[in-house]
C-alpha positions in Angstrom: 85.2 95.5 124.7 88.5 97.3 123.9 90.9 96.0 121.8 94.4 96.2 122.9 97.3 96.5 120.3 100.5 94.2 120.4 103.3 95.7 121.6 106.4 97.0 119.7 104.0 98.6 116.9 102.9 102.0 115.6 99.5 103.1 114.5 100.3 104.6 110.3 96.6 104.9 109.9 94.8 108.2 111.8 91.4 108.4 112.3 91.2 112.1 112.1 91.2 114.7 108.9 88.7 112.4 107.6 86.7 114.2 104.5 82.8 114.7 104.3 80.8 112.1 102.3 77.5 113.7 101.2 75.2 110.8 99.8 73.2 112.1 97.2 70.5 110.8 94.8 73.0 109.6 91.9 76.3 109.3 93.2 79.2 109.5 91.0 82.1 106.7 90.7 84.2 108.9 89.2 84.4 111.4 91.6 86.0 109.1 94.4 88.6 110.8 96.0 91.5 108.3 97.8 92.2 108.6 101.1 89.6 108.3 104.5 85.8 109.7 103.9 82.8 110.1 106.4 79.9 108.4 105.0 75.8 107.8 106.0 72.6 106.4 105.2 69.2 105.9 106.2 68.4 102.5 107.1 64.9 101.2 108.4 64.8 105.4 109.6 67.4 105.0 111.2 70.8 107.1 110.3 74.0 105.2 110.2 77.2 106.0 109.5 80.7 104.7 108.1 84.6 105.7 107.5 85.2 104.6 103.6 88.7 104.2 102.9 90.1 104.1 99.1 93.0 103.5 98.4 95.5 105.7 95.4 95.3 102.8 93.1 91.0 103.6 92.9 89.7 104.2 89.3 85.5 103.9 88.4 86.3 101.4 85.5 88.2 99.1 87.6 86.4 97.2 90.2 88.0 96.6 93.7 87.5 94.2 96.7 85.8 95.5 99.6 86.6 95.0 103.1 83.9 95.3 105.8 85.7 95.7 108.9 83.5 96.1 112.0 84.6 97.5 115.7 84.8 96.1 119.4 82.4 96.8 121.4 82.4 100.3 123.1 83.9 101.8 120.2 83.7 103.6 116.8 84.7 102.6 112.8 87.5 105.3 112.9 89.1 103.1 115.8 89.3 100.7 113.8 90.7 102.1 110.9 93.7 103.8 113.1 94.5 100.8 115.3 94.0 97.5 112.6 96.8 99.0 109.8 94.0 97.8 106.9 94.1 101.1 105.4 97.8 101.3 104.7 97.2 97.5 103.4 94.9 98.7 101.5 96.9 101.1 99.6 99.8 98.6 98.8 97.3 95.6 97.9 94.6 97.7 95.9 91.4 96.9 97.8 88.3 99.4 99.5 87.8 99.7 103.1 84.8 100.3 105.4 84.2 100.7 109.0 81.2 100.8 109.9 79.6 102.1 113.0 77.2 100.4 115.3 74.2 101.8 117.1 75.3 102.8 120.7 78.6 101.6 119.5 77.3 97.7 119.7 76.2 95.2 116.9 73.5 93.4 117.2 74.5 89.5 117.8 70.6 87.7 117.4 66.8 88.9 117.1 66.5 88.8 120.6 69.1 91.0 122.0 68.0 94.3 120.5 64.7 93.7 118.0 65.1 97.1 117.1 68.3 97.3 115.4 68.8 95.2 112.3 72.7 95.1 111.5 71.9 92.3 109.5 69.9 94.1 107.0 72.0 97.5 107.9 75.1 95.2 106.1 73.4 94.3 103.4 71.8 98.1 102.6 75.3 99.3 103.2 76.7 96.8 100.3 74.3 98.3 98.1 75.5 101.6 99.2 78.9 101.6 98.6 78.3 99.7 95.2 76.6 102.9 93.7 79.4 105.2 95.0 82.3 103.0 94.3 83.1 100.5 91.4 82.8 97.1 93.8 83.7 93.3 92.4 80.8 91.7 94.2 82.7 88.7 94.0 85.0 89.8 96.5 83.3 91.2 99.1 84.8 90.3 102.8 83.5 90.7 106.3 85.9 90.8 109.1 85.4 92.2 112.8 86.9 92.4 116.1 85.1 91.3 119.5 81.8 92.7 119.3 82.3 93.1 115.5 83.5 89.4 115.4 80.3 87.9 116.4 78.4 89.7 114.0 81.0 88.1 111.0 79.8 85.0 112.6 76.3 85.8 112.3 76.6 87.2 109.1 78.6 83.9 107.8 75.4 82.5 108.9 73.0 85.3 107.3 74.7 86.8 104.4 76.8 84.2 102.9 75.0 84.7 99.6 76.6 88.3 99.2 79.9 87.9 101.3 82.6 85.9 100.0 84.5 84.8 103.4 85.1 85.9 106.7 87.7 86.8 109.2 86.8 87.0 113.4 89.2 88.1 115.6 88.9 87.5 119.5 85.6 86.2 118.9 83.9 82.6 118.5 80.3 81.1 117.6 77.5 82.6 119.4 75.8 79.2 120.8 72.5 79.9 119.1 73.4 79.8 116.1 75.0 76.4 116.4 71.5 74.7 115.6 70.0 78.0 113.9 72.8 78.9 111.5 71.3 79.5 107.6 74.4 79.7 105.4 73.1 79.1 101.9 76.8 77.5 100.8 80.1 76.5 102.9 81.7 79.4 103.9 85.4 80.4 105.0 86.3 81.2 108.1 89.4 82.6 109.8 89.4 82.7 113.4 92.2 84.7 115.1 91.9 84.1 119.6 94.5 84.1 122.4 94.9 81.1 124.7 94.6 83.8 128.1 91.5 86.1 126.5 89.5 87.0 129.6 86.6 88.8 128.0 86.3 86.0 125.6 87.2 82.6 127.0 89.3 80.1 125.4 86.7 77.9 126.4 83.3 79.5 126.0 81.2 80.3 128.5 78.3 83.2 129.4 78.6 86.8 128.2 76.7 89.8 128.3 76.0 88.9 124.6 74.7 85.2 125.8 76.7 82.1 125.7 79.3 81.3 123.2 80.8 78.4 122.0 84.9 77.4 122.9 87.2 78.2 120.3 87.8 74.4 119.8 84.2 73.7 119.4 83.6 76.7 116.8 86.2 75.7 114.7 84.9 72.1 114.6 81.3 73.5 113.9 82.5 75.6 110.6 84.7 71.9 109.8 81.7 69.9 110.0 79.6 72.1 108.1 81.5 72.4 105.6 82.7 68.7 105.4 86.6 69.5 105.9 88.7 66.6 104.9 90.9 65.8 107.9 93.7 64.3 105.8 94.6 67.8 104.5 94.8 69.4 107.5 98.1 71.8 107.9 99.7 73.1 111.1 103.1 74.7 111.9 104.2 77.4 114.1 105.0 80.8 112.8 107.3 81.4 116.1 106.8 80.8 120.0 103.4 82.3 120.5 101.6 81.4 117.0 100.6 78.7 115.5 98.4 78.2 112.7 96.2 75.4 111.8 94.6 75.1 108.2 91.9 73.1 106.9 92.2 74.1 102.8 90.3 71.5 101.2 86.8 71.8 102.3 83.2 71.8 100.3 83.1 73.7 97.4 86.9 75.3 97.8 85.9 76.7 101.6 88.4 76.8 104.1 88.4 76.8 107.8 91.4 78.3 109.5 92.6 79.3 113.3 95.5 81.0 114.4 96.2 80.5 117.9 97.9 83.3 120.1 99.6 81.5 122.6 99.4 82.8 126.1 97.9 86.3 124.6 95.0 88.4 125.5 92.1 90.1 124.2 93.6 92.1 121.2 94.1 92.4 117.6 97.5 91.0 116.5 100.1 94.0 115.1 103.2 91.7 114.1 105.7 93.7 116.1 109.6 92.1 116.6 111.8 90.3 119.3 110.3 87.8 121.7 106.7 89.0 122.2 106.7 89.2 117.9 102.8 87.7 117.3 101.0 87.5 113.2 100.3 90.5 111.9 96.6 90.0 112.2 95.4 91.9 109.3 98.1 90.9 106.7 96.9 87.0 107.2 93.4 88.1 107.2 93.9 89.8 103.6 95.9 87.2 102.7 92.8 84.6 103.5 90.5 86.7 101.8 92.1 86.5 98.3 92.0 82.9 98.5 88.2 82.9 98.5 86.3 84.8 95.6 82.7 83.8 95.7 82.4 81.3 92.8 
């Protein structure tokens, strides 16, 4: 699926001039170099690849937060990185950046779909990558993902809660079997970011390509229940016309379930912009979530 960008904004992050990332058997920390890498490794003999972005602030004796950011179907981690504006966040708030790449330029949303390709375990050898070539605080490790990418997050929230601190989907909700299948080992935060008139992913659910999906409604409700959200704290208000957001703060164990609602907007990934068609800035209040929720 392609991921439009709001209007009225401009792309500061480029996916090109990226630098070559080598792997090799003892990787260095010290050597990190700031700025957009090309990465790989071998998992389950398979090679994958990744864009690692570090940001000026980097040094090997300080750890940073991590931000796995995964693509829209149909497309690549460097999209990503030049159309989300994380990178240029990433420089002013101090945190590490990775785009990974799918297989085919897909993720893999259950056992069924594609038995061959494990992004599941790709995530989690990937983590362990980047923690030998980057100084990482592995209690603050985030996965977020657009579309295609934001089913996986909900899979992983499902999967890899263990290792992953919180998680951010954006035009994507709750793949339905993982509504009586989900594994989580403790309640997890979610942030879910959809528009009211998505066409590729319904408002209300329905049957993909990627099988059926829960409404936005009901996936909200599922991450409230299971992680018994006290209703009496619930906060709502409108950040302008076509955004509102709706907060559930006090939930088991310090988890949190939010939704921002685009209202009468599309399948895209929120840019801010100005004037009358203004909408969130979609990865400013992702970041912004994520530092609220440190694994404990």
């Amino acid at each position: 699926m392609l991921i439009g960008i709001s209007t009225g904004c401009r792309n500061q992050a480029t996916a090109e001039g990226f630098q070559s990332l080598t792997p090799v058997s003892k990787p260095s920390r010290s050597t990190a170099r700031p700025g957009n890498e090309v990465g790989s490794l071998t998992h389950k003999g398979q090679p994958r690849t990744y864009v690692l972005h570090t940001p000026k602030s980097y040094r090997s004796d300080r750890p940073l937060p991590i931000v796995i950011a995964f693509h829209g179907y149909g497309s690549q981690g460097k999209d990503l990185a030049a159309s989300s504006g994380l990178n240029d966040l990433a420089d002013q708030q101090g945190f590490l950046v990775v785009y990974p790449d799918g297989l085919d330029r897909r993720w893999n949303l259950s056992q069924s779909l594609f038995s061959q390709v494990d992004d599941v375990g790709f995530v989690s050898a990937l983590i362990d990558h980047l923690t030998q070539i980057r100084a990482v605080d592995s209690r603050r490790i985030y996965a977020m993902g657009v579309s295609n990418g934001g089913f996986l997050v909900q899979r992983l929230a499902c999967e890899s809660s263990s290792r992953i601190a919180a998680f951010a989907s954006v035009v994507a909700t709750l793949p339905a079997s993982l509504q009586t299948n989900c594994k989580a080992s403790r309640p997890v935060s979610m942030l879910m970011t959809n528009g009211t008139d998505d066409r590729k992913v319904p408002w209300q659910g329905g049957r993909l390509s990627y099988g059926e999906i829960l409404s936005v409604p009901a996936s909200i409700e599922f991450w409230q229940q299971r992680n018994q959200c006290s209703t009496k704290s619930r906060i709502k208000r409108a950040v302008n016309d076509r955004v509102d957001i709706d907060r559930h703060p006090n939930c088991q164990a310090g988890s949190e379930v939010e939704l921002v609602t685009l209202k009468g907007v599309g399948h895209l990934f929120p840019r801010g912009g100005s004037g009358p068609n203004s909408l969130i800035n979609g990865s400013e209040e992702i970041w912004t979530f994520f530092q609220r929720h440190p694994l404990k």
